[in-house]
C-alpha positions as CSV (number, residue, x, y, z in Angstrom):
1,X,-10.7,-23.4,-20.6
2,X,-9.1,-20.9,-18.5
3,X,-9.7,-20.3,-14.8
4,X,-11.2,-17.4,-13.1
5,X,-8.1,-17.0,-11.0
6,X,-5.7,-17.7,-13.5
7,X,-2.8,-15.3,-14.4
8,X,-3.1,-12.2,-17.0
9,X,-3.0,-13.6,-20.4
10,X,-0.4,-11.6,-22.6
11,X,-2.9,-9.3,-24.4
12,X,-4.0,-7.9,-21.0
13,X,-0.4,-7.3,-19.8
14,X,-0.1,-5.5,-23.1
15,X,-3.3,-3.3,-22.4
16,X,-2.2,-2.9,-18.7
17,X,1.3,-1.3,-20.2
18,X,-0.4,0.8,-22.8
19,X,-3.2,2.3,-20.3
20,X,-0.1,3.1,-18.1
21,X,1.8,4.7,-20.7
22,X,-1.3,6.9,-21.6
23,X,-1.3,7.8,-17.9
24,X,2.1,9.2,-18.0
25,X,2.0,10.7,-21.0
26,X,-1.4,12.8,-19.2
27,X,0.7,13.3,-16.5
28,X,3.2,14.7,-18.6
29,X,0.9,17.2,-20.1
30,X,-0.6,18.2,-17.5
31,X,2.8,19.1,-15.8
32,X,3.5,21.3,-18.8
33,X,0.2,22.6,-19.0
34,X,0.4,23.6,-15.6
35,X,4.3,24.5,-15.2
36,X,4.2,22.6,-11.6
37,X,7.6,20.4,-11.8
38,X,6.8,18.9,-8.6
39,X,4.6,16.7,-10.4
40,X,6.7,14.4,-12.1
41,X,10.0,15.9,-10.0
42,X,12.6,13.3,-8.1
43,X,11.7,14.5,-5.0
44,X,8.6,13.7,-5.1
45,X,8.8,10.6,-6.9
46,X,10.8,9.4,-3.3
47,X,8.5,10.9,-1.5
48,X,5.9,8.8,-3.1
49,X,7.6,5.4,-2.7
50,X,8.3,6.5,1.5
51,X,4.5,7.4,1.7
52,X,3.1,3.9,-0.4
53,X,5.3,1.3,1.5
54,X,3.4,1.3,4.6
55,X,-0.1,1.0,2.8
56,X,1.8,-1.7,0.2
57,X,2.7,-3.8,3.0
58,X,-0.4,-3.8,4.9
59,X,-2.2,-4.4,2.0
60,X,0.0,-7.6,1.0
61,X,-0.5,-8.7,4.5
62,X,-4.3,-8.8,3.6
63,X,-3.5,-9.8,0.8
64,X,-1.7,-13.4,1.7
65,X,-4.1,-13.9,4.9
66,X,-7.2,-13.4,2.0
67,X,-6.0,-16.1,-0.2
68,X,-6.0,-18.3,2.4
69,X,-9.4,-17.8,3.5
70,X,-9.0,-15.3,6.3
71,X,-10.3,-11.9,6.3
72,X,-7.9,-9.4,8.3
73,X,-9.5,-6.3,9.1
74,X,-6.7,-6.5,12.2
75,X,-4.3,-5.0,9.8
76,X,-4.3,-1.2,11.5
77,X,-3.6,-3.1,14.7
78,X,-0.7,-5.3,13.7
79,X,1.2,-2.3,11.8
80,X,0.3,-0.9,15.3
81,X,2.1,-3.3,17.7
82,X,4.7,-3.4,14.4
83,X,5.3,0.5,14.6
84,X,5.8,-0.3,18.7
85,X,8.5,-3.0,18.1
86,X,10.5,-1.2,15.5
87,X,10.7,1.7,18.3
88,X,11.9,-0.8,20.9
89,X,14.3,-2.5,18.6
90,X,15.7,0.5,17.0
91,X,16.1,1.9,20.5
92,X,18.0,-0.9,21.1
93,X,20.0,-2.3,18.1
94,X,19.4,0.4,15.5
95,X,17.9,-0.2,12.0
96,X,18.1,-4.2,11.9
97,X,17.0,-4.2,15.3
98,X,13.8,-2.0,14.3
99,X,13.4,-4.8,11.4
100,X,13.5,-7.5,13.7
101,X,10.8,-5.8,16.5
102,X,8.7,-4.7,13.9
103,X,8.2,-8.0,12.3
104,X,7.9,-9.5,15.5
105,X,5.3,-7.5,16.5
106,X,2.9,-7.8,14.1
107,X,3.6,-11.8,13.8
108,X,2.2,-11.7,16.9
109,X,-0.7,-9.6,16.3
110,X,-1.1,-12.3,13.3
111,X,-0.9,-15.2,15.6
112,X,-3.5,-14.0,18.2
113,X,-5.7,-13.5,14.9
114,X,-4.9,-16.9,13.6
115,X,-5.8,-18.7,17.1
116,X,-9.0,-16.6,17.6
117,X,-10.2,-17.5,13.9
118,X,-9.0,-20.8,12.5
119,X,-8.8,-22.6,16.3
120,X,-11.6,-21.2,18.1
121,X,-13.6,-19.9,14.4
122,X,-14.0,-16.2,16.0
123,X,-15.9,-14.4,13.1
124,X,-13.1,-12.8,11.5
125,X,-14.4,-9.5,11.4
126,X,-14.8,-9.2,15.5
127,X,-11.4,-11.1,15.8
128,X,-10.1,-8.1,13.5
129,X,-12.0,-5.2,14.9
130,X,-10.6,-6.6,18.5
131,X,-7.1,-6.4,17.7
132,X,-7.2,-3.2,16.4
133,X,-9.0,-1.9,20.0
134,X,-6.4,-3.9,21.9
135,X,-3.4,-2.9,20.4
136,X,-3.9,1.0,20.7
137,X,-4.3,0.1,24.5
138,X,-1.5,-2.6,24.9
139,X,1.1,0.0,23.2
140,X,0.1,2.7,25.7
141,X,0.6,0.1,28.2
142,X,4.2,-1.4,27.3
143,X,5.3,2.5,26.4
144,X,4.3,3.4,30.6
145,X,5.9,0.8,31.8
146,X,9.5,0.8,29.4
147,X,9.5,4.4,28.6
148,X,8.3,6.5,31.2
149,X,11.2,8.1,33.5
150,X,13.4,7.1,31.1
151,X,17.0,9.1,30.6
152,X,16.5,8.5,26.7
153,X,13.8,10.8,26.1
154,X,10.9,8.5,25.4
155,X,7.5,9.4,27.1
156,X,3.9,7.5,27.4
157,X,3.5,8.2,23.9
158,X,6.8,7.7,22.0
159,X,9.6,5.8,22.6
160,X,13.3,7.5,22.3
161,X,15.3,8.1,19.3
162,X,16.6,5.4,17.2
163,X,20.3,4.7,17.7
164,X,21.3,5.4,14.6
165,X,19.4,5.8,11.4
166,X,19.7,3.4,7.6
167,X,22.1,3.5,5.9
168,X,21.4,5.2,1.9
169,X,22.9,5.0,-1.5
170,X,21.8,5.5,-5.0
171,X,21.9,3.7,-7.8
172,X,25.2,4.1,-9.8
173,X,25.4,5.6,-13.0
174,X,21.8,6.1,-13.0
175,X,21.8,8.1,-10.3
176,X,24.9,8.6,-9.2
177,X,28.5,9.2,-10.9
178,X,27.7,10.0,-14.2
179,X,23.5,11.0,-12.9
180,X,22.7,10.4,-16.6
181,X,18.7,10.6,-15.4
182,X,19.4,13.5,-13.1
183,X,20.8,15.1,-16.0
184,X,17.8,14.0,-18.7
185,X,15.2,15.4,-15.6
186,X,17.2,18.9,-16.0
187,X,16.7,19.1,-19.4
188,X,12.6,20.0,-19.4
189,X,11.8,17.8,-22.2
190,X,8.1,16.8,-21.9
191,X,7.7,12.9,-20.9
192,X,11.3,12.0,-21.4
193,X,12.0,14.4,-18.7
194,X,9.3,13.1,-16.7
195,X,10.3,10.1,-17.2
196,X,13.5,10.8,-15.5
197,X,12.4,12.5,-12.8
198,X,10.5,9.2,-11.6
199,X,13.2,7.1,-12.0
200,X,15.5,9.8,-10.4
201,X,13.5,9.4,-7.3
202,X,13.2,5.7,-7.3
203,X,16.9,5.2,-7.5
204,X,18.5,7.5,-5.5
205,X,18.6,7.7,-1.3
206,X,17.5,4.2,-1.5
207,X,17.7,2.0,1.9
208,X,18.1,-1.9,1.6
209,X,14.9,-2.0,3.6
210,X,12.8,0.0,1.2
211,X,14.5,-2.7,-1.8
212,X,13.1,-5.2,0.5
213,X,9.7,-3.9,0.4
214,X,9.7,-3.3,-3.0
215,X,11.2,-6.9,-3.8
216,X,8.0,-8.5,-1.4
217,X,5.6,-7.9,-4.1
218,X,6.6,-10.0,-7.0
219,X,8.1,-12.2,-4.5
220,X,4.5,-12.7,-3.1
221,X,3.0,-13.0,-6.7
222,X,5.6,-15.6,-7.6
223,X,5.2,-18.0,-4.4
224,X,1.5,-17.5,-5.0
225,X,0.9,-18.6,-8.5
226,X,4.3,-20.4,-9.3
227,X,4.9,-22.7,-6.5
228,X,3.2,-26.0,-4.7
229,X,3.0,-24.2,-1.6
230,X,1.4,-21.2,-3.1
231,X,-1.0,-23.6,-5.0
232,X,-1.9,-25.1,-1.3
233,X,-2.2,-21.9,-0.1
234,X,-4.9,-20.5,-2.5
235,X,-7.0,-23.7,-2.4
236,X,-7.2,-22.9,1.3
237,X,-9.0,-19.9,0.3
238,X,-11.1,-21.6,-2.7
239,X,-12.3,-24.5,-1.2
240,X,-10.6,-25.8,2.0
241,X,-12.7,-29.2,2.3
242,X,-11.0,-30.0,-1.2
243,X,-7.9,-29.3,-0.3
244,X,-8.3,-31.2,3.0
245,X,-9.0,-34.2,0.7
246,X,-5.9,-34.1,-1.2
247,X,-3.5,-34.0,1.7
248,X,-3.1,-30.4,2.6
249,X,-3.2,-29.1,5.7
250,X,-5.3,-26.5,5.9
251,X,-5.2,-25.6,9.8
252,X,-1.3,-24.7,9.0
253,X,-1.6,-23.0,5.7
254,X,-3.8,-20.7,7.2
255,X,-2.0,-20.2,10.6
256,X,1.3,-19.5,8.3
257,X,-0.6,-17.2,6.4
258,X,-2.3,-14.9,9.2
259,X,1.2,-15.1,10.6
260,X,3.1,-13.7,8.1
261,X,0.4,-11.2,7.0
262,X,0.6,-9.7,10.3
263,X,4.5,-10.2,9.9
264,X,3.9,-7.9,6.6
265,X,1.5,-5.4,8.3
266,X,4.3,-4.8,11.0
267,X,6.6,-4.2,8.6
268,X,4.5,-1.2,7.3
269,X,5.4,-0.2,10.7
270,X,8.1,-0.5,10.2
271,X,8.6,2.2,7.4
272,X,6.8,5.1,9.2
273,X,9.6,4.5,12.2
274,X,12.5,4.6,10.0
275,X,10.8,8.1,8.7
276,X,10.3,9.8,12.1
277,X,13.4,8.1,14.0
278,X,11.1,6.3,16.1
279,X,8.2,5.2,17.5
280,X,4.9,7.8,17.7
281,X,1.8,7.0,19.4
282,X,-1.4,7.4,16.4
283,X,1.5,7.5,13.4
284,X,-0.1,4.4,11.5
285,X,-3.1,7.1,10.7
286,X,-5.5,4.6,9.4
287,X,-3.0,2.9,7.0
288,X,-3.6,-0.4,8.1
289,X,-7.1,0.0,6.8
290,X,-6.3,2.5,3.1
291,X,-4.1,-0.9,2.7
292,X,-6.8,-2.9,2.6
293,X,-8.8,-1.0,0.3
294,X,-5.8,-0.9,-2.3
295,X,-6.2,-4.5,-1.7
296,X,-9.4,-4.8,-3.1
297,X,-8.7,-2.3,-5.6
298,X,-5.6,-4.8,-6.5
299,X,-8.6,-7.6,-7.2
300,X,-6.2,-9.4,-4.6
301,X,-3.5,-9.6,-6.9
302,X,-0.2,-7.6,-6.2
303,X,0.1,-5.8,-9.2
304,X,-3.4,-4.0,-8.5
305,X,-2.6,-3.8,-5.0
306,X,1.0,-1.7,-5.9
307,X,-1.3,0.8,-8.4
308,X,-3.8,1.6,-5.6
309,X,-0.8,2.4,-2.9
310,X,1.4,4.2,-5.5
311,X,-1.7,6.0,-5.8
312,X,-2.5,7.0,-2.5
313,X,1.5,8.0,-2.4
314,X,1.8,9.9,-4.9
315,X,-1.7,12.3,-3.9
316,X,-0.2,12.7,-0.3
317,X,4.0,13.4,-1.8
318,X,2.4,16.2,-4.2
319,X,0.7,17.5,-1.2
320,X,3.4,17.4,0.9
321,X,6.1,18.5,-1.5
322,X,3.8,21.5,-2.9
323,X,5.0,25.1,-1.6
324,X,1.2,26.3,-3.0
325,X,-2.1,24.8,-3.4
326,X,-1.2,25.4,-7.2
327,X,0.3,22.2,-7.5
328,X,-2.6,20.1,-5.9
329,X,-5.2,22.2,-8.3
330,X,-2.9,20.5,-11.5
331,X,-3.8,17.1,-9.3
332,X,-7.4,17.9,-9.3
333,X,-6.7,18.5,-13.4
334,X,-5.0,15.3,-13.8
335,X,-7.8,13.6,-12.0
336,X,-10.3,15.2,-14.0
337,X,-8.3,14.3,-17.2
338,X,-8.3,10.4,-15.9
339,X,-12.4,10.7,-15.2
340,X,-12.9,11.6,-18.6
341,X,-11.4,8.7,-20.3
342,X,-13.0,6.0,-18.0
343,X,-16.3,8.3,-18.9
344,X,-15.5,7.4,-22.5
345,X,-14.2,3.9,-22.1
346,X,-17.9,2.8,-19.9
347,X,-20.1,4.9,-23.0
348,X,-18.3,3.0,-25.6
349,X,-19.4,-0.3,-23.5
350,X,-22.8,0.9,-23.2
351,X,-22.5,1.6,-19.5
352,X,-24.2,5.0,-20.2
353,X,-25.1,6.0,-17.1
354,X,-21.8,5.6,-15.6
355,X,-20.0,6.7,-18.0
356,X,-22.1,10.1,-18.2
357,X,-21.9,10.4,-14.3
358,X,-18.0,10.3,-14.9
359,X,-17.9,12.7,-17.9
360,X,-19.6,15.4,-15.6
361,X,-17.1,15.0,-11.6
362,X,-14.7,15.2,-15.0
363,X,-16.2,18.6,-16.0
364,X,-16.2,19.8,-12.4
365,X,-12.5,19.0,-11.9
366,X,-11.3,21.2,-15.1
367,X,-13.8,23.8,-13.9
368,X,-12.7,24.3,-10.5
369,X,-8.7,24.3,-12.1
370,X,-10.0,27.0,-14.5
371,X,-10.9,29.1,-12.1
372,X,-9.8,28.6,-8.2
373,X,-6.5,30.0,-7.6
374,X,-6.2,28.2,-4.2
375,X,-7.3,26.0,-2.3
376,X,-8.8,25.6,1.2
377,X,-6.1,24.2,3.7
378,X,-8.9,21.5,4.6
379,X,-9.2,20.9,1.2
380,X,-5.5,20.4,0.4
381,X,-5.2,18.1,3.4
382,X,-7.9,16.0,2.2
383,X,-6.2,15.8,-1.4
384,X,-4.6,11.9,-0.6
385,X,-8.0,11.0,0.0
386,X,-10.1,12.3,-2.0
387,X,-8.0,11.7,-5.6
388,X,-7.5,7.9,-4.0
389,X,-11.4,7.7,-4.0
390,X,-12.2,9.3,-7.4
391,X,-9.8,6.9,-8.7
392,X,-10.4,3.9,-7.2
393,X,-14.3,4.6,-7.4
394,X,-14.2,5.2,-11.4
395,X,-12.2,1.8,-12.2
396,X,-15.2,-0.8,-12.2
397,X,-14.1,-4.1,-12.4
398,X,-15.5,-7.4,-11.7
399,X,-13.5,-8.0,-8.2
400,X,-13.3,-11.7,-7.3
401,X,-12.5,-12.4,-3.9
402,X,-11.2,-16.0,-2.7
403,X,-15.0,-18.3,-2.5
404,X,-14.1,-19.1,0.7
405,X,-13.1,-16.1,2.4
406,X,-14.3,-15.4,6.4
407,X,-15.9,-18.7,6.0
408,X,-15.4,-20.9,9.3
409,X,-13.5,-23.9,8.6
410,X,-13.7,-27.9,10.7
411,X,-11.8,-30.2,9.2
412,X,-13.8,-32.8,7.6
413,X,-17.0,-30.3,8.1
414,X,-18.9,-29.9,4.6
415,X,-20.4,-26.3,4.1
């Protein structure tokens, strides 16, 4: 019989490619429909993957502290303290040394998190919700005491300009030399244009640290459910007291976990420095905490955790990149287009109700692109947020969280 936790079978990956396929091909049509390129243009494809790495890597930090058993709501506040130590460093030692303060930082943030809960069995949500408080003040703290009346520039609220900034380059032949999909994006061509757009913007002005970001996803996935130590790791989360029975060591699985999921939070951080050139008091913007809802979107898998961040990247890039609220009224289209069919999909299941309540916020999106011809500013502002939440809202699924997560854990102690 196969486990609840066990990997996608291969039918499912097939329906997880053909649903995404339908997607673009929406997307693709609506674009057209709408004559706003910036949809599915290269710019802001990029934009997209700058804006979804900070959310992608805070939600993988909850991610691998989850599966251990260890809820993380301290996410905001680790990316926080990791935004802080990718200022210093980069101050310092440019790009690898904003790498290397950033991860520190928010290992740290992990650490005080993994002492307050696994040693001292804090409740996990005050242990999280205290971190957060403390490290707002303890970055206005360190930034008075190294910044202020410095000849750099930095103040009580940012710290000076990086030294220098990463390095770029683009993929060859695809994007550069020959450009064959710059070329294939030029051309118009519904979808296969589209198509190259994306990839356009995915492989061109690259930075080795975005590649590393990237690269932590099905890198997580594969030490999770293909290795003995991610096998020890999710039975941390499952059932602990098991686990302790068989040999593993549960105090340090889940002390390695928080770690590194703080570790991955301040690597967020990290991303938002290497955007601005350095650190900004308030930058992380909630991030810490949109990453943990794309985590339970992802069903704490990284797959679904990548979707709900892309998501929430691509909303905010069309915004951004728009020159009129034209373009975020084909969004509100497309949204409406994506509401429909999950109205159809929960009727033909017999969720009627749902599925009815779907078909008509479906209505109201095409109604309101019929006939607005802007948008408020407010409104357009808002646009990350609120196509994230009609989304994410509208794809019911039966979420399965670890059994054992937030649960105090004594060694030897039977629940």
């Amino acid at each position: 019989m196969r486990r609840p936790d066990s990997e996608p079978s291969g039918s499912r990956w097939r329906t997880v490619l053909l649903v995404a396929a339908l997607g673009f091909v929406a997307l693709s049509l609506v674009r057209v429909i709408t004559d706003q390129d910036v949809l599915t243009s290269s710019g802001t494809a990029r934009a997209m993957l700058v804006l979804a790495l900070p959310i992608a890597m805070a939600g993988l930090g909850g991610l691998v502290a989850e599966r251990a058993g260890v809820i993380n709501i301290g996410l905001e506040g680790m990316m926080i303290l990791g935004t802080w130590g990718a200022g210093f460093g980069g101050w310092h030692a440019g790009p690898w040394g904003a790498f290397a303060g950033a991860v520190i930082g928010g290992a740290l943030g992990g650490l005080l998190h993994a002492v307050a809960t696994v040693t001292f069995g804090v409740d996990h949500i005050v242990s999280g919700v205290a971190i957060n408080l403390v490290a707002a003040g303890l970055v206005r703290f360190l930034s008075e005491g190294v910044y202020v009346g410095n000849e750099s520039g930095g103040g009580p609220t940012q710290s000076p300009q990086m030294s220098s900034g990463p390095a770029t380059f683009d993929v060859p032949i695809l994007s550069s030399g020959p450009d064959l999909l710059g070329r294939l994006e030029d051309t118009g061509i519904p979808v296969i244009a589209d198509a190259a757009g994306v990839l356009h913007g995915l492989t061109s002005d690259l930075t080795v640290f975005a590649v590393i970001g990237v690269l932590l996803l099905p890198l997580a996935w594969f030490v999770l459910w293909r290795t003995a130590l991610g096998l020890r790791w999710r039975s941390a989360g499952e059932n602990p007291l098991a686990a302790e029975t068989l040999g593993v060591d549960v105090y340090r699985i889940k002390y390695l976990a928080v770690i590194v999921s703080g570790a991955l939070a301040g690597l967020g951080g990290l991303f938002l420095v290497l955007f601005t050139g350095g650190y900004r008091e308030g930058q992380t913007g909630g991030r810490g905490y949109i990453g943990l809802a794309a985590m339970i979107f992802g069903n704490w898998r990284p797959g679904g955790l990548a979707t709900g961040a892309g998501l929430f990247g691509y909303s905010d890039a069309v915004r951004l990149r728009a020159s009129s609220s034209l373009a975020v009224l084909a969004l509100v289209l497309l949204v409406g287009i994506i509401l429909a069919a999950i109205g159809l999909r929960d009727i033909l299941r017999g969720r009627y109700v749902l599925g009815g309540v779907l078909l008509v916020l479906a209505g109201l999106a095409v109604v309101v692109w019929a006939v607005a011809d802007s948008l408020p500013t407010e409104f357009t502002a808002m646009t990350p947020y609120i196509v994230t939440l009609a989304v994410l809202a509208s794809a019911t699924q039966r979420l399965r969280p670890p059994a054992a997560d937030g649960l105090r854990y004594r060694r030897g102690e039977a629940r």
